[in-house]
C-alpha positions in Angstrom: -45.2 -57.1 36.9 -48.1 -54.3 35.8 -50.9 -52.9 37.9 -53.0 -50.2 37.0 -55.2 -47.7 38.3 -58.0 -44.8 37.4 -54.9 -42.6 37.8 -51.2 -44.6 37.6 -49.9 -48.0 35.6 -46.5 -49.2 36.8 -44.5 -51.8 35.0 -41.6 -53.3 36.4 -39.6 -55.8 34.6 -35.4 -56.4 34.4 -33.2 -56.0 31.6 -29.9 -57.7 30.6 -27.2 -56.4 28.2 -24.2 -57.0 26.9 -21.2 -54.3 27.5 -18.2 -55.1 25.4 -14.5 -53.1 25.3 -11.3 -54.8 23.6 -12.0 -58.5 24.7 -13.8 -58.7 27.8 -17.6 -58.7 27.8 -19.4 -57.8 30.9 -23.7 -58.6 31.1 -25.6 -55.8 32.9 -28.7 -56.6 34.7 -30.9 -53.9 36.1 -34.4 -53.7 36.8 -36.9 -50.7 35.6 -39.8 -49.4 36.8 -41.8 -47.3 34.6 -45.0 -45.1 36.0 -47.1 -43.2 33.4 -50.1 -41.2 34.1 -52.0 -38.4 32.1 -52.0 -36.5 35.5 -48.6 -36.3 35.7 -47.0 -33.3 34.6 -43.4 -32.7 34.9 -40.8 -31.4 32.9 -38.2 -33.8 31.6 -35.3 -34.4 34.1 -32.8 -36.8 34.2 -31.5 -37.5 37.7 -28.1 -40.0 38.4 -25.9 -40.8 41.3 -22.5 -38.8 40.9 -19.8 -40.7 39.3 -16.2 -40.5 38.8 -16.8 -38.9 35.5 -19.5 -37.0 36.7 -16.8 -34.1 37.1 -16.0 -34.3 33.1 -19.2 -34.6 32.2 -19.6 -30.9 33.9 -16.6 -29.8 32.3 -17.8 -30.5 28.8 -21.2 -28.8 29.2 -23.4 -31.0 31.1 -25.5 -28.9 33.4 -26.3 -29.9 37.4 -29.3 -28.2 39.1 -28.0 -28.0 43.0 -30.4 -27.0 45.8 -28.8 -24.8 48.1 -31.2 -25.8 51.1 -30.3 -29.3 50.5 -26.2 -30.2 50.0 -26.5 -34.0 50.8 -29.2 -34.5 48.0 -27.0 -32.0 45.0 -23.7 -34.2 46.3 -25.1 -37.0 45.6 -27.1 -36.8 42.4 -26.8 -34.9 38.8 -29.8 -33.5 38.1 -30.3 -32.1 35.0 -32.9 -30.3 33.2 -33.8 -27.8 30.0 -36.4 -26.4 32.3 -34.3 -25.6 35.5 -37.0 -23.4 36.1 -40.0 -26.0 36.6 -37.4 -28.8 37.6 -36.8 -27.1 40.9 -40.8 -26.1 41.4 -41.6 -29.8 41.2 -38.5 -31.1 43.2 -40.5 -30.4 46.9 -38.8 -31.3 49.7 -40.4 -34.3 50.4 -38.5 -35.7 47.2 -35.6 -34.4 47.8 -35.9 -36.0 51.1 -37.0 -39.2 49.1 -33.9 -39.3 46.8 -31.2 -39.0 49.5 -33.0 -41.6 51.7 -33.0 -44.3 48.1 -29.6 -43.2 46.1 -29.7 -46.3 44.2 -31.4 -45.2 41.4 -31.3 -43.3 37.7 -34.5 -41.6 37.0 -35.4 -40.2 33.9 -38.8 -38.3 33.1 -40.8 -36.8 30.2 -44.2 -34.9 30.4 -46.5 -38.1 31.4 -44.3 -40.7 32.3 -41.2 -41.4 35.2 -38.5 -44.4 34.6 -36.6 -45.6 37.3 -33.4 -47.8 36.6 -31.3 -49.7 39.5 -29.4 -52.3 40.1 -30.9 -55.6 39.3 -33.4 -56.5 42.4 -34.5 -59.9 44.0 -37.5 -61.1 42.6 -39.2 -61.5 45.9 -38.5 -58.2 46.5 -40.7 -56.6 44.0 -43.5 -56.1 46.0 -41.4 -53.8 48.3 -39.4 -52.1 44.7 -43.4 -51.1 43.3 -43.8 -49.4 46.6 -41.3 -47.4 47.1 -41.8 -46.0 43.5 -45.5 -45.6 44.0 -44.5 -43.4 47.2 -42.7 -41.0 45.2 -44.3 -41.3 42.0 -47.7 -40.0 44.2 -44.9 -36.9 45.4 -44.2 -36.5 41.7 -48.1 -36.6 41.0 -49.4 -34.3 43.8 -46.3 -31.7 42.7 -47.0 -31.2 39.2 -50.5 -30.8 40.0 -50.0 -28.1 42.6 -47.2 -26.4 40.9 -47.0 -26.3 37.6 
């Protein structure tokens, strides 16, 4: 699914792969929703639910940006950044809100574009999927344009 405007295009579409260790294979299906715009201006991020390893990861260097004001949202999510700086200018409260209302998703980001990776969704709930990442990518849009 694609749809386009003066300012956004969003493609959503799932993917399947194949995870193999010793002899069991497991298939991985997850859908993605990519928005690009050359209004969008954010520094590149990475955002993921906290894991089991997520503790290890830490441990061997990985860095997690934490927002003091908002404990529910840095317990839930790694967020991590080379530009802490800009990450946490852009990172309003209104996404923050966003995130630990929807923690179902892996985000990753570079200067004009925003991927978003979840668990495989119903088909007949794309509809509903392309909005929700419409309402934040508009968040994402109106930030970097006011703050960076």
């Amino acid at each position: 699914m694609e749809k386009f405007s003066d300012e956004l295009q969003i493609s959503v579409f799932d993917r399947t792969y194949v995870v193999r260790r010793g002899k069991s294979t497991s298939f991985i299906e997850d859908t993605i929703t990519i928005l690009k715009s050359s209004k969008l201006n954010i520094p590149e991020f990475t955002l993921a639910p906290e894991r089991l390893g997520s503790s290890i990861e830490k441990y061997f260097g990985l860095r997690d940006i934490n927002f003091k004001e908002y404990p529910k949202f840095s317990s839930r999510y790694i967020l991590s950044s080379d530009n802490e700086r800009n990450v946490k200018i852009v990172f309003s409260d209104k996404i923050i809100k966003f995130f630990e209302e929807n923690d179902d998703a892996f985000v990753e980001s570079g200067q004009n574009y925003i991927l978003f990776t979840q668990k495989s969704s119903d088909p007949n709930e794309r509809e509903m999927l392309f909005k929700k990442y419409l309402r934040v990518s508009k968040l994402f849009l109106d930030a970097s344009q006011s703050s960076i």
